[in-house]
Every structure is written in C-alpha cells, then in structure tokens.
C-alpha positions in Angstrom: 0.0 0.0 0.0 1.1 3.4 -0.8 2.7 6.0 1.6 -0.4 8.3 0.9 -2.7 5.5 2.9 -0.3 5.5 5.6 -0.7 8.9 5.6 -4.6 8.6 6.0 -4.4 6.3 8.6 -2.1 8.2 10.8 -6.1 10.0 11.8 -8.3 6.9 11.5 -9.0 7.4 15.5 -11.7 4.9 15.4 -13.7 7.8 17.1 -14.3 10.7 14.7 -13.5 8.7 11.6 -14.7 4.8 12.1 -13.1 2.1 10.2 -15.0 1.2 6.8 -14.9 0.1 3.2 -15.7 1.9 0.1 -19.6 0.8 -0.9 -19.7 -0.5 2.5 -22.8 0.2 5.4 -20.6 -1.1 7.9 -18.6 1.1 10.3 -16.7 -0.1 13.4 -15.7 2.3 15.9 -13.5 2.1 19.6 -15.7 0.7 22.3 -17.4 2.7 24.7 -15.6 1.4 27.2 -11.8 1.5 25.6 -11.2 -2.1 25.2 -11.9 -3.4 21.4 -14.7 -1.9 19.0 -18.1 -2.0 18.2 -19.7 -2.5 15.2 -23.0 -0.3 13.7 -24.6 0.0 10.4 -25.2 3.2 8.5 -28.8 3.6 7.1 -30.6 5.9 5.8 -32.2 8.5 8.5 -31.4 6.4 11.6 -29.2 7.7 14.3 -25.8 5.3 15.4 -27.5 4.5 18.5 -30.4 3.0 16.7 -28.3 1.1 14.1 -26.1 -1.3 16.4 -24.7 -4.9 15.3 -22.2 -5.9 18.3 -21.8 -3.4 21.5 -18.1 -4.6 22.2 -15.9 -6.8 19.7 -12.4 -7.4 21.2 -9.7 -10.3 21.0 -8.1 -12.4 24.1 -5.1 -13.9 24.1 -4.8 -17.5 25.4 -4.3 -16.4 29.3 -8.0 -14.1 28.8 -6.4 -11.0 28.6 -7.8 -8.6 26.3 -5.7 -7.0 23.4 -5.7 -3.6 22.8 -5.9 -1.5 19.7 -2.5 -0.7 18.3 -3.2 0.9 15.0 -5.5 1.6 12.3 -4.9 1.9 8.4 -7.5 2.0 6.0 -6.9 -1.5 4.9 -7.3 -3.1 8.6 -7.2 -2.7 12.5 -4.3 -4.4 14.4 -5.3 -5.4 18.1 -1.9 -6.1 20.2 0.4 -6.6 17.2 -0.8 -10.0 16.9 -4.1 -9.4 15.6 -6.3 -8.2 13.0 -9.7 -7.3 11.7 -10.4 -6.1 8.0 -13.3 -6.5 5.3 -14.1 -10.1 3.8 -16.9 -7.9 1.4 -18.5 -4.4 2.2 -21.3 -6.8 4.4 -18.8 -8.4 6.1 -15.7 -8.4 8.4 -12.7 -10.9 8.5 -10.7 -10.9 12.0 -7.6 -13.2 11.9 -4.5 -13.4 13.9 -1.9 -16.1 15.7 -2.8 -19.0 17.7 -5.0 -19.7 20.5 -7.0 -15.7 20.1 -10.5 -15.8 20.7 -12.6 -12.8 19.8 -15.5 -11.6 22.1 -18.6 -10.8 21.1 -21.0 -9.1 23.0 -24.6 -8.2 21.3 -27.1 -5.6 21.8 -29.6 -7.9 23.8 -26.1 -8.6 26.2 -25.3 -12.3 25.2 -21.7 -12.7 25.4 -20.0 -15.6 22.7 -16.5 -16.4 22.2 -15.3 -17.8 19.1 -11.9 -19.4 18.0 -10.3 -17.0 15.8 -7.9 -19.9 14.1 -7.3 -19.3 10.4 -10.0 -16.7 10.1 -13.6 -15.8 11.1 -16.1 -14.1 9.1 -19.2 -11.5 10.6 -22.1 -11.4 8.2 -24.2 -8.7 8.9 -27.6 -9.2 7.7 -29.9 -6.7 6.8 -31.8 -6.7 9.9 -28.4 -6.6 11.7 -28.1 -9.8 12.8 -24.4 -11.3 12.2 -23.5 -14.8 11.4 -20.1 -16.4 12.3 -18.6 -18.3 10.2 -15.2 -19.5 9.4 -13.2 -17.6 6.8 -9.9 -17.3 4.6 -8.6 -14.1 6.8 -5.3 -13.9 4.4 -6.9 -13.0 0.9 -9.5 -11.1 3.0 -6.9 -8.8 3.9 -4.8 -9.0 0.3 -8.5 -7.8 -1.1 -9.0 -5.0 1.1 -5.7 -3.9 0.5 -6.3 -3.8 -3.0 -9.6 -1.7 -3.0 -7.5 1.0 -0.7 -4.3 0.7 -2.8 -6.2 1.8 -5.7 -8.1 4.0 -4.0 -4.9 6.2 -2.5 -3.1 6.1 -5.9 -6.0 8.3 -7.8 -5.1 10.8 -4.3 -3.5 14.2 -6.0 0.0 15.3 -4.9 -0.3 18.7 -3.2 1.7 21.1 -1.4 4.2 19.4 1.3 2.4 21.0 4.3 -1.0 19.7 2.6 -0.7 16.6 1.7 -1.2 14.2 5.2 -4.7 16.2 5.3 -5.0 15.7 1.7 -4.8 12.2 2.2 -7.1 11.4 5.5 -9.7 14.1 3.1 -9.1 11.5 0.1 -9.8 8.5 2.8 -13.2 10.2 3.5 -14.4 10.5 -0.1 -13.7 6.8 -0.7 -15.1 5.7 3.0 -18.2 7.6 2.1 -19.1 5.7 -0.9 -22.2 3.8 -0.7 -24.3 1.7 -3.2 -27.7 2.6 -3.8 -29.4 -0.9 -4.7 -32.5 0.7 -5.6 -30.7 2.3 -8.6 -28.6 -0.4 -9.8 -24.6 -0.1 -9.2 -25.2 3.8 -8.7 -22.5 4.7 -6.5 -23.3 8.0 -3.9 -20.5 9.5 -2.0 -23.0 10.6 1.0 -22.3 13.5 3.1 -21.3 11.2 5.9 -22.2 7.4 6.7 -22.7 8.9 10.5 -26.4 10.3 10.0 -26.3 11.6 6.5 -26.7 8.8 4.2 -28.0 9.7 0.9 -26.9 11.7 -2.1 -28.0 15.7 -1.0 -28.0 17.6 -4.3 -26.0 20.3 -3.0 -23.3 18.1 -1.4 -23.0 16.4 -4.5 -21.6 19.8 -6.0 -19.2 20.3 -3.8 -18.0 16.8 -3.5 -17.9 16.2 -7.2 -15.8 19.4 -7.4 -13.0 18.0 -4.9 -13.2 14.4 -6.6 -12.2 15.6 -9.8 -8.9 16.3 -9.3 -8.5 12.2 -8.7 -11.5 10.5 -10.1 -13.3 12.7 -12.7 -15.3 9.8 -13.8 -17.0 9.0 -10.0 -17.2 12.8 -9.7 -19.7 12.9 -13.0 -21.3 9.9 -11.7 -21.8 11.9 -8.1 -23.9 15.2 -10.5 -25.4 12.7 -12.6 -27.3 11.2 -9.9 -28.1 14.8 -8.4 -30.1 15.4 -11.7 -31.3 12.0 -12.4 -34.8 12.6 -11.1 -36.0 15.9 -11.9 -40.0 17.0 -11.2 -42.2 16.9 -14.0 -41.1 21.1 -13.7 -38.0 20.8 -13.8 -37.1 20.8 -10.4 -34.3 19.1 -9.3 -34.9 17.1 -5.3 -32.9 18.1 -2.5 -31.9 14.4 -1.6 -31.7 11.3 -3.6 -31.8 7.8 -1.5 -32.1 4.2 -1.2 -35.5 5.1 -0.8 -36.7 6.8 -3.9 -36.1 10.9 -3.1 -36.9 13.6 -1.3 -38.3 16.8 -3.1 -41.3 18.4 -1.4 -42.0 19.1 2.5 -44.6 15.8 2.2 -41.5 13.9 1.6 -39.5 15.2 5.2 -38.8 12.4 7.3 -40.6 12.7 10.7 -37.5 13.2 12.7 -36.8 16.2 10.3 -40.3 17.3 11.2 -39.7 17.2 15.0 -36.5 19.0 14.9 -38.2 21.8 13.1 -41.1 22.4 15.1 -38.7 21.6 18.0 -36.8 25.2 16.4 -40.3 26.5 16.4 -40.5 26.5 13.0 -43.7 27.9 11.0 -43.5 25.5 8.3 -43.3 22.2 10.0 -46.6 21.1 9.2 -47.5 23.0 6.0 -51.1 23.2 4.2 -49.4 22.7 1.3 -46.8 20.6 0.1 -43.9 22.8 -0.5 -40.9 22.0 -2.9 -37.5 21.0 -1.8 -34.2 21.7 -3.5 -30.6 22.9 -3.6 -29.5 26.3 -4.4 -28.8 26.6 -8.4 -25.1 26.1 -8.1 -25.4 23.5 -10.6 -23.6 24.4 -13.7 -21.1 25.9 -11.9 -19.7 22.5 -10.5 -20.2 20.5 -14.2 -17.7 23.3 -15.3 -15.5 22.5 -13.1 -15.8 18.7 -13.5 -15.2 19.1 -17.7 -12.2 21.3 -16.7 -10.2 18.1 -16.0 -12.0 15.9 -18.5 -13.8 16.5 -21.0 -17.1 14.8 -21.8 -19.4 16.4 -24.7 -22.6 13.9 -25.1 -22.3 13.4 -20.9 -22.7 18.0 -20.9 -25.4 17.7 -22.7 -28.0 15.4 -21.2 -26.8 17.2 -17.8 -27.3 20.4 -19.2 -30.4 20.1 -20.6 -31.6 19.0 -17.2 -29.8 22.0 -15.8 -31.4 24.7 -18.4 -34.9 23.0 -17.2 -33.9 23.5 -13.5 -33.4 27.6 -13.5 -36.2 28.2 -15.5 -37.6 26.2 -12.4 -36.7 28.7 -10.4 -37.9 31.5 -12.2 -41.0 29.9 -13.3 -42.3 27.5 -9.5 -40.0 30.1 -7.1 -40.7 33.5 -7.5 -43.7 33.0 -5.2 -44.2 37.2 -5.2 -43.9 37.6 -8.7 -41.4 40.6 -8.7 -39.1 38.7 -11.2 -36.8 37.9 -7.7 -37.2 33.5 -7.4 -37.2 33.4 -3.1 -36.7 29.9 -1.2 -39.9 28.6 -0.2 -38.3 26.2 2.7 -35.1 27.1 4.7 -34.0 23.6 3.3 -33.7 24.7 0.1 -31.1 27.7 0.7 -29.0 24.8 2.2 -28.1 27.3 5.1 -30.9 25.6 7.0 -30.8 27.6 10.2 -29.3 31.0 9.1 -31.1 34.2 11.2 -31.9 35.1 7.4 -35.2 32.8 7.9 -36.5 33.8 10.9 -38.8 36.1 10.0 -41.7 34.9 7.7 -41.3 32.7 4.3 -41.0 32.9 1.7 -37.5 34.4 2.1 -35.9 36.5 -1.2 -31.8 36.1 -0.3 -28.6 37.7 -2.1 -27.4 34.4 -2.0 -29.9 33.2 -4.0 -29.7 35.4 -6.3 -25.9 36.0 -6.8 -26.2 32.2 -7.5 -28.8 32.4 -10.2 -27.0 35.2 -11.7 -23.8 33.1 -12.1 -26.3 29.8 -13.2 -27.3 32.1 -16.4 -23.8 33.2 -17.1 -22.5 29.4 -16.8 -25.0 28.3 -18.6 -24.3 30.8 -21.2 -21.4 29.6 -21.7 -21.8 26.3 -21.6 -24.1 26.0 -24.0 -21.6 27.8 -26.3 -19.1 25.2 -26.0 -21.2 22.1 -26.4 -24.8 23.2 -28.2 -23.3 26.1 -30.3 -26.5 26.2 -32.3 -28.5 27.0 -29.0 -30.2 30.5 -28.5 -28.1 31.7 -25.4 -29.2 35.5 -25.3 -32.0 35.1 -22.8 -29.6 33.4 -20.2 -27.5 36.6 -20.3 -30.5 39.0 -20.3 -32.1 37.0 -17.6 -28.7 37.3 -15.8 -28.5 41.1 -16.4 -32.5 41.6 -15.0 -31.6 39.1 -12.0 -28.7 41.0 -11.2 -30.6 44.5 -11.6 -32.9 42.8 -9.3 -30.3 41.8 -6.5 -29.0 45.5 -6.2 -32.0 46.5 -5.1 -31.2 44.6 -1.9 -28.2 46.8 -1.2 -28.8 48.7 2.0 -26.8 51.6 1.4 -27.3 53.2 5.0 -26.2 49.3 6.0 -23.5 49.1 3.7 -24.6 45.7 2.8 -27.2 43.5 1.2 -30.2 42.3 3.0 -32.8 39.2 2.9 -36.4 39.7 2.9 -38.3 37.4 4.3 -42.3 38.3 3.6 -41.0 41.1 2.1 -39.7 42.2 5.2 -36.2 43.4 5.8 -34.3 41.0 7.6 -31.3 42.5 9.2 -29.1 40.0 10.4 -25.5 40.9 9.1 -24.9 37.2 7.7 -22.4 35.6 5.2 -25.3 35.4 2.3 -25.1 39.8 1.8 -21.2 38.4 0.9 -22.8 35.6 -1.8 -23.1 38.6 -4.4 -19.4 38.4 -5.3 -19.8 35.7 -6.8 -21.2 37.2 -9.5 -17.8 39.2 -10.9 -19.8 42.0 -11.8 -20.9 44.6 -9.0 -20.5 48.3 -9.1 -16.9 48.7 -7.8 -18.0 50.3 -4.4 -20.4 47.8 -3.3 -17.7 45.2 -4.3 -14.9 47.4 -2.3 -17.9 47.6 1.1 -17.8 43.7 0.9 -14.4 43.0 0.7 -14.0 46.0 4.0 -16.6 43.6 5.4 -14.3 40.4 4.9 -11.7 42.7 6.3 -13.3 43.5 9.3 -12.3 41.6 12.3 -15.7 43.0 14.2 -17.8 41.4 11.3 -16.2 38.6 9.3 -12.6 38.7 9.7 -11.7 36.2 12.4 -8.8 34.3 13.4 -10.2 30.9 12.2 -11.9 32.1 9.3 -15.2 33.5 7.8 -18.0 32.9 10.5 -21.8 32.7 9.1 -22.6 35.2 11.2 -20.8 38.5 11.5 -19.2 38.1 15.5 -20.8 41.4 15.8 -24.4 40.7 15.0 -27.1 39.7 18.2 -27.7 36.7 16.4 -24.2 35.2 16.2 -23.8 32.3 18.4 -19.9 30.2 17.7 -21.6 26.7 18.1 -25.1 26.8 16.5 -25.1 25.5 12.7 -25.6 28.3 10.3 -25.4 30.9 13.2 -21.5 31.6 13.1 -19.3 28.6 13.0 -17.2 28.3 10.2 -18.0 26.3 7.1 -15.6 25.4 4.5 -18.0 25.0 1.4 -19.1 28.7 2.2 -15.5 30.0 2.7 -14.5 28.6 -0.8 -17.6 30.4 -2.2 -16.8 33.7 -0.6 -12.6 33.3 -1.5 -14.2 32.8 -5.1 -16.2 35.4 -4.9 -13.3 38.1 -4.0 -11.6 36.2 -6.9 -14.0 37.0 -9.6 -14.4 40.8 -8.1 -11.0 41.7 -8.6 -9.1 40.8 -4.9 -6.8 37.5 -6.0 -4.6 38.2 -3.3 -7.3 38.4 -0.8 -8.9 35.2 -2.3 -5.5 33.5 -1.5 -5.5 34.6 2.3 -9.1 33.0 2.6 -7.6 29.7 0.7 -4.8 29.5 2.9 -6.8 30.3 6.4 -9.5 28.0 5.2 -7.0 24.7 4.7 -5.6 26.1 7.9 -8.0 25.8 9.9 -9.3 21.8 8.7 -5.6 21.3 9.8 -5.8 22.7 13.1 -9.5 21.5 13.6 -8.3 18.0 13.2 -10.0 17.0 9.7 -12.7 18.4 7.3 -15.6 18.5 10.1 -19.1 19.7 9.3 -18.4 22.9 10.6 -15.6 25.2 13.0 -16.0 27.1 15.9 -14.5 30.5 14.5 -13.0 31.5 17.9 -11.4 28.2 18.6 -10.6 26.3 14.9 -12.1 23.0 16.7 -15.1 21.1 15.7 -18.0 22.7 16.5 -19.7 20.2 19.4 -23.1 19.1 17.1 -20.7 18.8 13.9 -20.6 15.9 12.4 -17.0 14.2 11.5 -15.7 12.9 8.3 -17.9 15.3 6.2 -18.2 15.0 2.7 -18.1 18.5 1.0 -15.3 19.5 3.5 -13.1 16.8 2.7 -14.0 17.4 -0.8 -13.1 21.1 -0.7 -9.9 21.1 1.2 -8.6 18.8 -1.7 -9.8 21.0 -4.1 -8.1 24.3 -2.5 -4.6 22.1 -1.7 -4.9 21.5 -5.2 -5.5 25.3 -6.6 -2.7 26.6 -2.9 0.0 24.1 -4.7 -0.2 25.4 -8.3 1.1 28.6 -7.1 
C-alpha cells in the first residue's frame, strides 16, 4: 500500500473517523468502554444508537487477557500486534490473527460468545443486523482490502508538502463515504457522511464532485449525474436522492426532520401545502468545473439540458411574489438551514440566491456555447442582467450591505449570504470594495479561524449553533471565489490558505468550526463529505502557485 494510505491512517481514531470500506454500510468504531470496537450500520435516516450490530468486539489472548488497539490503516485494524480485523466484502468483516486468540462478542440484547479466531472468522451482517459467524480465509480477506485501498490512494493528488497528510485522510473520506444505492442499480453515492447523513443531497453532490475531480473525474460525473437524475415533471431538481426513492417536497420530510423543526419552532413544519425542496442553483457551476479536467461532450449535454430546465424552475415555480426575484420557499432549500436570514416569515428572497442564479445564467451561457453552439443563449444573459438588476436593489446603502427579505420584510441579520453577491464578478466597484471592507473587518467577518456565518458582531451570532457563526468550508471557498471574480486574488488567497488552515488545526474536514477556537463545533458531524471534498480541491488550486 502506498505512503499516501499510511498517511490517511495516521487520523483513523476509530472515534471521529470509524473504520469502513468503500460501498460499505458497515462502520466499526472504539468501544465505549476503551477495550476493542463496536460494530453499527449506517442507514438511511437512523441515528448510530439505533443502528447497532455488536456493543463490544475485542480479541483475548490464550491467558484471557484482552488486546488492545494498536493501529489503524485503512486496509485493517491491528489489536496487540498479533491481531487483525479487515473487510471479507462491504457486508462483512474478516478478524484473523496467531494461535489460540478468541474474539468476544457481546450483542445488543447482552449475550456474550467467544469464538476461536484460528485461520480466520467471518461476521455477516444481515440486513436486519443480525451477524452470522462463520469460518473464513482471513489472508486474501486482507490482500483484497488492501487492493480496493491501494487503488483508491493512488488516484489521491500530490499537493503542497504541508497539505498533503490532510490531503490524504480528506481523500480517505471520499472513498469511505461511498455507498451503493441498490435501488438504482450499481449507482455509487458519496454521501455527506455514513454517520447520519446517508444519501446523495444535491448540494453536497456539488461540492463533492468538485474536490473528486482532481483524482477520479469519472466518480465525480457519476456523483452530478445522480443529483439530476430525477428531476419533477417542472423541472425541479430534489434536495436528496436515496435508497429510498427521493426527497423533493416538504410531504416527503422524514418525521424526525419534522420534530427538529417544530422543535426550532418553525412555522413551516406542518405546511397546508406541500412545499418543494431543493438545492441552491449552483449546478452548472460544478459540471464546469468537473469538464475542466475531462472532458465529456454527449455526458454536458444530457446534464445540461436537465440544468437549463432547473433555472427556469426557479424563475417559473419560485418566484412566489412575482417581482421577477425567485425566493426559497423552505429554509431547506437555501442549504443554510438555520441561518437568522429565515427567521422572519417565508417565503424568504436572499442575495445568496440570487448571486447564485446570476452566475447559473452566465454558466450556462457559456456552456451552452461550448457544447450546443446552435442553442439560442441570449435570454440566459439577459435574464442574468434583469436578476442582477434585481439583486442590487437589496443593497442597503445606510447598511453598507445586502439584506434578505423574508415576507418582504427586511431581515437584518448581518450574515455571510449579503457576501454571496461576489460571486457574481460584476458589481458596481464600491459595493464590491464595502464587501471585501466587510471580509476585512475583524468586528464582522474577519476572524482568526476564518469567515464565521454570522458577522461576530451581529445579536444573532452564536460560535456553536449551525448556520449561526461557525465556520464552514463550502461557504469559505464560495466567498474566496467570490473576491476572486471581483478583482481581490490576493485576498482570495489569504481565505484559501486560512480555510485549509483551519481543517488542519480542527483536526480534519468536520461539518463545521468554531471560529474563535478552529475545533469542531460540538453538534458537527466528523468525516464530512463537502469539506473533505473542498480542502482537496483548495490544496490543489494553494500548490499550483
């Protein structure tokens, strides 16, 4: 196996990132109690807790003392040097090791079994996660798994000396996050995480497919082909695709999604109406990126027919005033779920949004250009010109930034979607010059562990809660684009650089920061997706320099 997997595994903690396969629903974590591991599956909308297979796995020696985890690499976990347990098949582990071990099993309803471990056991873990023991050929269950990870690590990109260990564990997580979707043949989804998000969200898919191209440009089309594989009769594209069918209007939510929002006191838990359910329109943007690397001309054009059909969506089904502005009907669909910005009443018109379609039109423009040259691509930049007309008129000048409206009433919560508008390259100059002062400002957005959500100086900031300050990386990459496309490179840089920083310091590509501390925010979720994703993708643009 390559120095790059070794690498990876230097982090595998068995805690924050669990030992897994590639296509796999099996993770295996330390024990509560420090001595071996236990064993869950990952499903779709199902906490840990409610997903276990064995409480306590763990391997005694002859005298019936226990062995201790003594490393972890992605191709297996060593228990005492003498020891080891890997993947037979992404449904089953293999534990092997010298003899007279015994592995330990104790399951969920608390029986306790002890099994020989002699040339090799197998775990079978059935779909109702039950496990059957049976015996095994441990050595080519180990040769395979080493295999699948050796390949794996040697697609990884070479980056910048000081980037390249979190390069690696980041690469680890895009491959450990892979999962097969049965329902849709040998579809493979790299989810947001197999901890709790397990399912291919439309947004996610962006950003992930923009980090995977660097190594596997063919799984990164796969990941956007899948996003836009199910569109509405409208053309709307579904927030989440899953094992399940998908998810695309509020009648679709889960009920634990349901809870937590009337739990947040939420006004649209339980809606008369079934209201749709998307991603913001960032999707062209990431199929130019993906062709970047390699090419594809008959896979652009099915996707961007499907794209085309998804703006006019938004201008058709989402400008629920009718002022020409589309608004998000659902704090889902902005994919800042519990930004201030929708705390007033819905439906909620955002810069974000649209900054975002602005840059769709222009993409698409372009796009279109390259691989439909006969297509009429004038109305995508006069629709890009109204939008943006449109989006100036949320410029508070007494504010010096751009507000939300949410009823059509001002929201005033000084948040990073007023930033969003940078992404469009084309501002007046002054507006451009107040955002980048705001970027600048270490009262606002300009803290030591990068770009918060929510200016520090704003009532609503809170360092720990979701959209609400902590730092994200997918929005920090936006924003560093942003200043890019606006004229600030060198600034853009500094964002890049604090931004990889910080996953360093943090400890890997979490769900989100605390800005005033660079650790994982305490609710984040580990191993995330579009971070990992996006901290290859930056390594990659920091190293060309």
């Amino acid at each position: 196996m390559t120095d790059i997997a070794a690498l990876a595994g230097r982090r595998l903690d068995l805690i924050s990132a669990p030992f897994t396969l590639p296509r796999s629903r099996v993770l295996v974590f330390r024990a509560d109690d420090g001595d071996g591991v236990r064993v869950h599956t990952s499903e779709y909308e199902r906490r840990l807790s409610e997903c276990r297979v064995i409480d306590a796995l763990t391997v005694v020696d002859a005298r019936g003392r226990v062995l201790s985890v003594t490393d972890v690499h992605p191709a297996r976990v060593t228990f005492g040097g003498v020891a080891t347990l890997t993947f037979a098949d992404p449904s089953t582990l293999s534990i092997g090791g010298d003899p007279g071990l015994r592995v330990r099993l104790r399951r969920p309803d608390g029986r306790v079994e002890e099994h020989l471990l002699g040339a090799g056991i197998r775990l079978l873990i059935i779909a109702d996660r039950a496990v059957s023991v049976e015996p095994g050929d441990h050595a080519a269950a180990l040769a395979a798994t080493d295999v699948i990870w050796r390949d794996w690590f040697a697609k990884c990109p070479t980056v910048r000396d000081d980037l390249q260990e979190m390069a690696a564990f980041c690469w680890w997580v895009l491959g450990a996050n892979i999962v097969e979707l049965p329902s849709l043949g040998d579809a493979r989804a790299i989810v947001p995480s197999k901890i709790g998000y397990v399912g291919l969200w439309q947004w996610d898919a962006y950003f992930i497919a923009v980090g995977l191209r660097h190594g596997d440009p063919e799984l990164a089309r796969e990941q956007l082909a899948l996003a836009f594989r199910f569109p509405q009769p409208d053309g709307q594209l579904p927030d989440v695709v899953h094992e399940l069918g998908v998810l695309a209007t509020s009648d679709d939510l889960p009920e634990s999604d349901r809870d937590n929002l009337r739990r947040a006191g939420s006004r649209i838990a339980d809606p008369s109406a079934p209201v749709p359910l998307t991603k913001p329109p960032l999707a062209a943007w990431a199929l130019r990126k993906v062709l970047e690397i390699d090419d594809a001309p008959d896979y652009a054009r099915t996707q961007l027919a499907r794209i085309v059909r998804s703006q006019d969506w938004w201008f058709a089904e989402s400008d629920l005033d009718r002022d020409g502005m589309p608004e998000y009907g659902h704090p889902y669909s902005s994919g800042l779920d519990d930004s201030p910005i929708f705390d007033g009443p819905l439906p909620t018109a955002a810069p974000d949004l649209g900054a975002y379609l602005v840059r769709q039109d222009l993409e698409l423009a372009a796009l279109l250009e390259r691989y439909e040259p006969d297509a009429e691509v004038a109305r995508f930049r006069e629709r890009a010109a109204t939008t943006q007309e449109l989006l100036l008129r949320m410029w508070d000048d007494e504010r010096g930034r751009f507000l939300a409206f949410g009823g059509g009433e001002p929201q005033l919560s000084d948040t990073v979607v007023g930033l969003m508008p940078l992404l469009t390259g084309t501002l007046p100059a002054r507006i451009a010059e107040a955002l980048r002062a705001a970027v600048d400002d270490p009262a606002r957005f300009a803290l030591r562990w990068g770009l918060p959500t929510v200016a520090a100086s704003d009532p609503d900031f809170s360092d720990e809660r979701m959209w609400r300050g902590p730092v994200w990386v997918n929005t920090s990459m936006l924003i560093a684009e942003g200043l890019e496309a606006s004229g600030y490179p060198e600034r853009a840089r500094h964002l890049r650089e604090q931004t990889v920083a910080l996953v360093i310091h943090g400890g890997g590509p979490h769900e989100y920061f605390n800005p005033h501390t660079g650790l994982k925010a305490e609710r984040a979720t580990t191993a995330f997706g579009w971070s990992a994703a996006l901290f290859i993708d930056l390594a990659v643009e920091l190293s060309r320099a």
